[in-house]
C-alpha beads as a LAMMPS data file, in Angstrom:
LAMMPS data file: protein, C-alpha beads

289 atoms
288 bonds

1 atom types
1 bond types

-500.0 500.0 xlo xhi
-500.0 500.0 ylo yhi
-500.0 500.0 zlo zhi

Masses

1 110.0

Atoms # bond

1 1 1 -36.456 -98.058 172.225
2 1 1 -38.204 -94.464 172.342
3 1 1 -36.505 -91.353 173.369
4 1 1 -36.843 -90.512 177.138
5 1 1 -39.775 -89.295 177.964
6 1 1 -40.735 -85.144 179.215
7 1 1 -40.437 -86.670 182.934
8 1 1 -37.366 -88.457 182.656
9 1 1 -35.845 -85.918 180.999
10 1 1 -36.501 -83.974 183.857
11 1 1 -35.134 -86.104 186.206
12 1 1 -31.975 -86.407 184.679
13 1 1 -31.312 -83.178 184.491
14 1 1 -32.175 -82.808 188.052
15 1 1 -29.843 -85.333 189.023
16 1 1 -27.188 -83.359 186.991
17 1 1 -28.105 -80.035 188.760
18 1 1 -27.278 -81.827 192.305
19 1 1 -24.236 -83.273 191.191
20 1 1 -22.670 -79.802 189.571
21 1 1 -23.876 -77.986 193.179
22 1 1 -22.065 -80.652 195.486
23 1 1 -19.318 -80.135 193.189
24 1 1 -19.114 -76.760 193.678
25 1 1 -19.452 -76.643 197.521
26 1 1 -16.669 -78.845 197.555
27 1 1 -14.601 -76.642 195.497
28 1 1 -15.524 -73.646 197.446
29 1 1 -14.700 -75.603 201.122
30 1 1 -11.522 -76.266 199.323
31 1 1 -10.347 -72.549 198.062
32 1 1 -12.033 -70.737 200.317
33 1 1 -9.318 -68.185 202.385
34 1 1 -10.395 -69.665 205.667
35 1 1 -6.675 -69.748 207.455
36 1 1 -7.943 -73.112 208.824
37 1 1 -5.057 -74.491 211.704
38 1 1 -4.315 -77.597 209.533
39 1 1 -3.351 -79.709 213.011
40 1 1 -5.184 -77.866 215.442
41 1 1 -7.382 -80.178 218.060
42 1 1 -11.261 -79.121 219.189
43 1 1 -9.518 -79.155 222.576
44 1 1 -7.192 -76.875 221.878
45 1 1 -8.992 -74.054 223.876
46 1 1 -10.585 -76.446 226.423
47 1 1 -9.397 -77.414 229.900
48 1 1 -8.097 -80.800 230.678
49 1 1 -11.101 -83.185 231.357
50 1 1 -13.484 -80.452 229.764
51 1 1 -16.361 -81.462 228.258
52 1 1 -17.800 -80.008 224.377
53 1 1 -20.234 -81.296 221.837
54 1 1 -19.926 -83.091 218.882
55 1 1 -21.878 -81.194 216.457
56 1 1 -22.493 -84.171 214.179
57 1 1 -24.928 -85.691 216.893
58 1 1 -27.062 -83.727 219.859
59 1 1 -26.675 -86.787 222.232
60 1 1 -22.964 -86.931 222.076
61 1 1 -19.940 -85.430 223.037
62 1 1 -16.135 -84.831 223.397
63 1 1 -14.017 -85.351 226.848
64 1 1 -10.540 -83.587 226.671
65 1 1 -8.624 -86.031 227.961
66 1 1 -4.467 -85.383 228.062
67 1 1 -4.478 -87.220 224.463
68 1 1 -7.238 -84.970 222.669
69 1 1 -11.122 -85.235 222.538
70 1 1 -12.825 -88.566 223.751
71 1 1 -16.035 -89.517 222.762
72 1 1 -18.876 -90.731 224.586
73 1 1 -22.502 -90.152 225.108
74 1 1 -25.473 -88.931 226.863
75 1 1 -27.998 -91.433 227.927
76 1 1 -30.661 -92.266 224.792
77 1 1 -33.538 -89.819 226.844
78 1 1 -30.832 -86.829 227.381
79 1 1 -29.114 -84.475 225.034
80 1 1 -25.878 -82.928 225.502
81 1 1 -26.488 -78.813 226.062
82 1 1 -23.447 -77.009 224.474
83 1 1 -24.185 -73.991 227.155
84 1 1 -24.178 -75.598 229.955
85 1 1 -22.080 -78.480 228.938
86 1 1 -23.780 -81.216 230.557
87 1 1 -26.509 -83.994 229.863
88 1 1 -30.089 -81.979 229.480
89 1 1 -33.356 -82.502 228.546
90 1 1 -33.882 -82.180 224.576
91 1 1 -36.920 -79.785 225.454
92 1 1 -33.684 -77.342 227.101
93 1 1 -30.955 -77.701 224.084
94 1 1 -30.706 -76.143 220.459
95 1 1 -29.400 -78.731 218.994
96 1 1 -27.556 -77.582 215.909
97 1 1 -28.021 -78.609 212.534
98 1 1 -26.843 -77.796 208.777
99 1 1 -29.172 -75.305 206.971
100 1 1 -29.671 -77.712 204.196
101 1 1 -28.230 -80.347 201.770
102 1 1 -27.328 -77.980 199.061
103 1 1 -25.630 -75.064 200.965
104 1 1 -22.074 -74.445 202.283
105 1 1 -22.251 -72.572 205.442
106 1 1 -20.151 -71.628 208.486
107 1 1 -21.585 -71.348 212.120
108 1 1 -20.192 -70.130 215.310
109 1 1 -19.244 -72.021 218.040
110 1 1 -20.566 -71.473 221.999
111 1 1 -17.772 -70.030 224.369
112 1 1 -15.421 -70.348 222.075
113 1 1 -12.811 -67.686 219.803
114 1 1 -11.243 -69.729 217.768
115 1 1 -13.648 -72.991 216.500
116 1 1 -16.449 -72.853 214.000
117 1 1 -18.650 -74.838 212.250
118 1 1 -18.935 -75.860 208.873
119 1 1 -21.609 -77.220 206.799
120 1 1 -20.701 -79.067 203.329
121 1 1 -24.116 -80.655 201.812
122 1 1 -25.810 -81.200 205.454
123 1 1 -22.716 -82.331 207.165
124 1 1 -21.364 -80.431 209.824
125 1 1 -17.264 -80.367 210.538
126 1 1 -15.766 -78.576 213.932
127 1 1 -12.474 -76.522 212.763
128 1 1 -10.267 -74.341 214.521
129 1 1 -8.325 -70.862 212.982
130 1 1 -4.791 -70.867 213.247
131 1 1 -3.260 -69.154 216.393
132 1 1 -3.841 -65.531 216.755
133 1 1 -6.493 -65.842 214.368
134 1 1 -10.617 -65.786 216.052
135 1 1 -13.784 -66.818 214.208
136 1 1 -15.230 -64.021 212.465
137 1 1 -18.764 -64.568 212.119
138 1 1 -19.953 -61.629 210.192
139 1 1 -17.532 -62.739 206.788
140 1 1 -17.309 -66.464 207.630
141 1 1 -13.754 -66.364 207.746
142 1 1 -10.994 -66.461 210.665
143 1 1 -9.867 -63.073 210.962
144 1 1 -7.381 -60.753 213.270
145 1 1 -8.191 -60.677 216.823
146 1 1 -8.342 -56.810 216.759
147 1 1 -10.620 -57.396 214.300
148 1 1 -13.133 -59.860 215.932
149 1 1 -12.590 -59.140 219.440
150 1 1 -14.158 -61.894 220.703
151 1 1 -13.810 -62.234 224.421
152 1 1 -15.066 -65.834 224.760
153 1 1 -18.405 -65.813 222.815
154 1 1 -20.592 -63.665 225.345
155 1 1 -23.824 -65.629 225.044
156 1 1 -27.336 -64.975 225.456
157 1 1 -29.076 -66.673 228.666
158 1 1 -30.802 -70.024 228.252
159 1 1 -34.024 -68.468 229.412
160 1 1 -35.265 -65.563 227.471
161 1 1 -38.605 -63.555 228.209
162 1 1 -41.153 -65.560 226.551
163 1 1 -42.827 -62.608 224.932
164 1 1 -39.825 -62.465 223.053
165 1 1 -39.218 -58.573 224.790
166 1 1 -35.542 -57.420 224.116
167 1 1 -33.079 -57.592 226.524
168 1 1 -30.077 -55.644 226.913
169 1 1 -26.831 -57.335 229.352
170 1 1 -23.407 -55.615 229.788
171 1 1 -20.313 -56.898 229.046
172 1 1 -18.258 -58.245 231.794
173 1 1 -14.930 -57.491 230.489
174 1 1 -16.280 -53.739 228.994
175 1 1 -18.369 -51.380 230.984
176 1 1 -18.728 -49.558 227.398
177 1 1 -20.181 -52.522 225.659
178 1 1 -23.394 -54.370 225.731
179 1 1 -25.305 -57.450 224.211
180 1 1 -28.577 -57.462 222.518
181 1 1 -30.567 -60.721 223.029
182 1 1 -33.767 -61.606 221.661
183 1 1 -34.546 -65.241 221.278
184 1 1 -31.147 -66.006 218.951
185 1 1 -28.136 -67.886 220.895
186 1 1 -26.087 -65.187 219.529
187 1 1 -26.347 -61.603 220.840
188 1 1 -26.010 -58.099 219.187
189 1 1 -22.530 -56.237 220.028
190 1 1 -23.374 -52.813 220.674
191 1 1 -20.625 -50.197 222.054
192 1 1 -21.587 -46.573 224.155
193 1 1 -19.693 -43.529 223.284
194 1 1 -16.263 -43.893 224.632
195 1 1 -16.743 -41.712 227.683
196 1 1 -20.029 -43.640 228.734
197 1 1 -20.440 -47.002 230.434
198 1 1 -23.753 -48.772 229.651
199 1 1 -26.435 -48.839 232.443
200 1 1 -28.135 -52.084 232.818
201 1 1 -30.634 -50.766 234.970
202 1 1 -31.945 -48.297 232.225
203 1 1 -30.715 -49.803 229.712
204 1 1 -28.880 -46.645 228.634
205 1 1 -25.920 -45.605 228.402
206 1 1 -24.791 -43.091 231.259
207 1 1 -21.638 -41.345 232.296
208 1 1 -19.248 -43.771 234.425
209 1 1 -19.970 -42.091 238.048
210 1 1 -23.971 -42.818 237.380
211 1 1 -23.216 -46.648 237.179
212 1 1 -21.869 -48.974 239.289
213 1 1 -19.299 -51.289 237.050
214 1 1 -16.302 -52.885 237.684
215 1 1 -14.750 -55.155 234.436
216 1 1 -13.367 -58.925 234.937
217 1 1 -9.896 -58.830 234.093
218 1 1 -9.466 -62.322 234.225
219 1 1 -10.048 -62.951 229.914
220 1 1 -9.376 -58.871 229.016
221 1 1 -9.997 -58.875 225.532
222 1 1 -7.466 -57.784 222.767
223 1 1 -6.008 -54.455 222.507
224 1 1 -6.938 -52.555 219.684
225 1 1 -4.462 -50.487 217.433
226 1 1 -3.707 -47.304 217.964
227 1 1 -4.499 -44.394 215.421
228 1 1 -1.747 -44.906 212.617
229 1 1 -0.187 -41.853 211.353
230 1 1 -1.843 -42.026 207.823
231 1 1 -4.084 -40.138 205.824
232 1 1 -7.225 -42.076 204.081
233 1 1 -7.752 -40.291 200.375
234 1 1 -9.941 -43.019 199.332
235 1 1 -11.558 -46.276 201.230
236 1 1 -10.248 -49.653 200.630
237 1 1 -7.372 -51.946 201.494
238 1 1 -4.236 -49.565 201.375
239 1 1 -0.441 -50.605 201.550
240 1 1 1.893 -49.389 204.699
241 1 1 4.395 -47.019 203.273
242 1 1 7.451 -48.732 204.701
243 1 1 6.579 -51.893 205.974
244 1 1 5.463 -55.168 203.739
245 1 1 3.736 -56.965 206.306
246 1 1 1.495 -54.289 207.563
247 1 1 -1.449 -52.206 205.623
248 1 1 -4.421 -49.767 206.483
249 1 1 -8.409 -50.003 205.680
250 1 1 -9.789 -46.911 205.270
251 1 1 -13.530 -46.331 206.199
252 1 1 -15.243 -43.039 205.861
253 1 1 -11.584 -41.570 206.049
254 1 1 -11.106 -43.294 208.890
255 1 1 -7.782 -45.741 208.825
256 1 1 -6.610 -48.769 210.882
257 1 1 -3.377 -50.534 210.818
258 1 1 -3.573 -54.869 210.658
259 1 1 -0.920 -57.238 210.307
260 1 1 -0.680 -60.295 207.983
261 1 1 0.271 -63.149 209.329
262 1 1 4.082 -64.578 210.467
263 1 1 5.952 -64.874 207.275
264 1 1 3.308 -62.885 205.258
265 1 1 3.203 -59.720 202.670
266 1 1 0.905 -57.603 201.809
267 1 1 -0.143 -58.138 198.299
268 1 1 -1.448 -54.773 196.715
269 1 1 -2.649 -56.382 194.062
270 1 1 -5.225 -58.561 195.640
271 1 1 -5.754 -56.616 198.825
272 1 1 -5.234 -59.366 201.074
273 1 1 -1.990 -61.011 202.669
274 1 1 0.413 -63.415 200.643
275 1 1 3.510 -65.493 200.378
276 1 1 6.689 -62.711 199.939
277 1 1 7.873 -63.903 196.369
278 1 1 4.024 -63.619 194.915
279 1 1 3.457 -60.234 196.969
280 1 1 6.149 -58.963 195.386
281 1 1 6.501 -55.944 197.877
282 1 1 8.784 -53.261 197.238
283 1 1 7.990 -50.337 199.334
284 1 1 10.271 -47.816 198.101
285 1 1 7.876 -47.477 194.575
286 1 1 4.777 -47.036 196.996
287 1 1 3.494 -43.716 197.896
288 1 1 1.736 -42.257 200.732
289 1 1 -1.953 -41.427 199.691

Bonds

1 1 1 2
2 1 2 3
3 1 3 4
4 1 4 5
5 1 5 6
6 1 6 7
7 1 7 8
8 1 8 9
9 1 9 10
10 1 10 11
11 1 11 12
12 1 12 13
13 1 13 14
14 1 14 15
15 1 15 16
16 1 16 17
17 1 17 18
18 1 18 19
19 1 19 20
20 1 20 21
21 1 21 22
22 1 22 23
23 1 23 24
24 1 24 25
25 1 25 26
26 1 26 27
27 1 27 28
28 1 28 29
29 1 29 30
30 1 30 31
31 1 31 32
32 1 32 33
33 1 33 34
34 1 34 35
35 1 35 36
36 1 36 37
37 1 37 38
38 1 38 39
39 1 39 40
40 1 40 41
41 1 41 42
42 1 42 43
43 1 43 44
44 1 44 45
45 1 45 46
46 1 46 47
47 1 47 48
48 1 48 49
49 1 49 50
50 1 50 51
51 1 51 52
52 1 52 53
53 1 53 54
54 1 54 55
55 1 55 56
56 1 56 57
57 1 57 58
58 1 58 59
59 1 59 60
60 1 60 61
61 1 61 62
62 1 62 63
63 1 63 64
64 1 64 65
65 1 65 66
66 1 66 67
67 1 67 68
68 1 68 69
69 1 69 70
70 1 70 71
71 1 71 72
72 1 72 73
73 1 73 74
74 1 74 75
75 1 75 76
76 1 76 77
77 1 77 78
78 1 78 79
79 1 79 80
80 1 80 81
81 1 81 82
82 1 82 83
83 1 83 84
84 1 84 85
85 1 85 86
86 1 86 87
87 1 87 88
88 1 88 89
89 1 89 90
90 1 90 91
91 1 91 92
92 1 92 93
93 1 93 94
94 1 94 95
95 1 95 96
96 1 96 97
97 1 97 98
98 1 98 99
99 1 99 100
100 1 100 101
101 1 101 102
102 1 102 103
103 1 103 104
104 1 104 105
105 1 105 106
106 1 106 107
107 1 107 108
108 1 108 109
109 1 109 110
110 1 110 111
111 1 111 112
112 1 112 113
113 1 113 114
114 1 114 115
115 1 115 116
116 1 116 117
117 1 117 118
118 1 118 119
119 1 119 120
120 1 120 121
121 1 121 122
122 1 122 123
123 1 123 124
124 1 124 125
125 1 125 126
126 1 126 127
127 1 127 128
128 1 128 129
129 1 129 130
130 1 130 131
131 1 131 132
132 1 132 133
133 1 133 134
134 1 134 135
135 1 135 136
136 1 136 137
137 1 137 138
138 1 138 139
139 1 139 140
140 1 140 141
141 1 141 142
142 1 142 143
143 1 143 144
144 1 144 145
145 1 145 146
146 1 146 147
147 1 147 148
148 1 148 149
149 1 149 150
150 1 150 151
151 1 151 152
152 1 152 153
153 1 153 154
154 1 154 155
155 1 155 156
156 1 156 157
157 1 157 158
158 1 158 159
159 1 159 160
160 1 160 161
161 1 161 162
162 1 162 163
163 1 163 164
164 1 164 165
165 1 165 166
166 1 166 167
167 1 167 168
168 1 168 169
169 1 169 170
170 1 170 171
171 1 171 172
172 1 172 173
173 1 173 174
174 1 174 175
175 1 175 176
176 1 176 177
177 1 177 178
178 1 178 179
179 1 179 180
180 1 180 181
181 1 181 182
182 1 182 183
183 1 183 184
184 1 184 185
185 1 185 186
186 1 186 187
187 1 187 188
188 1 188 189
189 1 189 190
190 1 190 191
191 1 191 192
192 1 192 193
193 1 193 194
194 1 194 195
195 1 195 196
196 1 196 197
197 1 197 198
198 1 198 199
199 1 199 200
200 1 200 201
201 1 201 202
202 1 202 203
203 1 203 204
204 1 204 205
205 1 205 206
206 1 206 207
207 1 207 208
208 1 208 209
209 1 209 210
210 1 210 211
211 1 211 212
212 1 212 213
213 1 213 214
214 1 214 215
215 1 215 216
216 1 216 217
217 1 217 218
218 1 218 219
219 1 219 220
220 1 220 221
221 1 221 222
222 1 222 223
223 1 223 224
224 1 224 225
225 1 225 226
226 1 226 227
227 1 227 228
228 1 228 229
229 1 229 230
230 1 230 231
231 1 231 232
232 1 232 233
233 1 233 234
234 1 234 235
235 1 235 236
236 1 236 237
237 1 237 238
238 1 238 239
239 1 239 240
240 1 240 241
241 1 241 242
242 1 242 243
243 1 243 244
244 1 244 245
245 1 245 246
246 1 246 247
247 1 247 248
248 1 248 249
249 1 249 250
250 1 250 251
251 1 251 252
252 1 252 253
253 1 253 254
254 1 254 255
255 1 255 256
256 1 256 257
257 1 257 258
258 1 258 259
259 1 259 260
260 1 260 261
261 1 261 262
262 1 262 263
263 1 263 264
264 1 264 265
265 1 265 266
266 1 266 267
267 1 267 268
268 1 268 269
269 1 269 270
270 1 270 271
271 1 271 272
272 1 272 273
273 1 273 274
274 1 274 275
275 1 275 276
276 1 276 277
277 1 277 278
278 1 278 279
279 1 279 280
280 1 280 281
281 1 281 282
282 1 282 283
283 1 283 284
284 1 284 285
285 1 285 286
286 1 286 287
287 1 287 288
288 1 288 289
């Protein structure tokens, strides 16, 4: 028999290239510091008898019945529309999909904190962050609430100005923050000056007594630290002086206090939180910056 020929050669090694990149999305959805709730249910979040959609297929979805999610389907001409959570025309839904076969990728989910998408090699997985922990869809990671502050996914309107014109919509729960919306089913968070309340009117932002707004207290979103007593010599991850389950990042000398998670140190090593006996925290050797 000859040797393999320029073509085959090709081939094969093609078909090795594939198989080393599945490989490695697989180890990467594996190690990946997601803080993934291990046990957690998509309904978790939902009201009994609620219905959400099963992001595998556009025509199905879940009912949360008093046992977890129940499946079931639209009829074959309809598609289920994740906004309005209800049986829609296809023409009327953005139905999602993976970005490709070869990519690893994490999405957010509609009117939702806590769930997220994730694509391994074109196949898309709901999960949910552990509690106390919201979707942060600027790392791809679940994050601190402070940190996120998502008040139940504010989302762009179905119908957007066909000439694809910016739009600019308040936030209901904070008269200081608006959304940016231009044609993506995720909006731009933009915040006024403290002191100001955005005007939706003008689109600008104006002192409180020139605009009439009144924020929904019903879902107030989280509080946000207050200033911590500490002094930011260089940016980065920094240790808390006396406490091992706290620490500050500094930005432009700016700091803010976060907490690791229940049962969780701060590991000065890494920068990020970890078990006690591997964080090893002692913080009579640390010093103030």
């Amino acid at each position: 028999l000859s040797n393999n020929s320029p073509e085959e050669k090709n081939i094969v090694q093609r078909k090795k290239k594939k198989k080393m990149i599945y490989k490695l999305i697989y180890v990467l959805a594996v190690v990946l510091p997601i803080t993934v709730a291990q046990n957690a249910s998509i309904c978790d979040e939902e009201e009994l008898n609620a219905f959400i959609p099963n992001v595998r297929d556009c025509n199905a979805w879940f009912r949360c019945g008093p046992h977890g999610p129940e499946p079931g389907n639209c009829p074959s001409q309809f598609n289920f529309n994740p906004i309005t959570r209800a049986c829609d025309w296809p023409e009327n839904v953005q139905c999602f999909s993976c970005p490709s076969n070869e990519t690893l990728s994490t999405h957010i989910m509609n009117r939702s904190c806590r769930s997220f998408i994730r694509c391994i090699g074109g196949v898309a997985s709901q999960l949910m962050c552990e509690p106390g922990l919201q979707f942060n869809n600027k790392t791809g990671q679940c994050d601190l609430q402070s940190v996120v502050q998502c008040t139940l996914r504010f989302q762009c309107p179905v119908t957007l100005p066909i000439d694809g014109s910016v739009i600019a919509i308040r936030d209901p729960y904070n008269c200081s923050v608006y959304h940016i919306c231009v044609g993506d089913p995720e909006p731009v968070r933009k915040e006024c000056n403290p002191e100001l309340h955005f005007d939706p009117i003008t689109s600008l932002c104006t002192f409180p007594n020139l605009t009439d707004c009144t924020p929904n207290t019903e879902h107030p979103p989280p509080e946000i630290p207050g200033e911590p007593e500490f002094r930011c010599a260089v940016d980065g991850t920094h240790p808390h002086p006396s406490n091992c389950a706290t620490y500050f990042i500094c930005a432009n000398g700016n700091a803010q206090e976060f907490s690791c998670s229940p049962g969780l140190h701060f590991n000065n090593r890494t920068g990020q939180c970890d078990f006690p006996d591997v964080a090893n925290c002692e913080r009579d050797n640390f010093k103030k910056l």
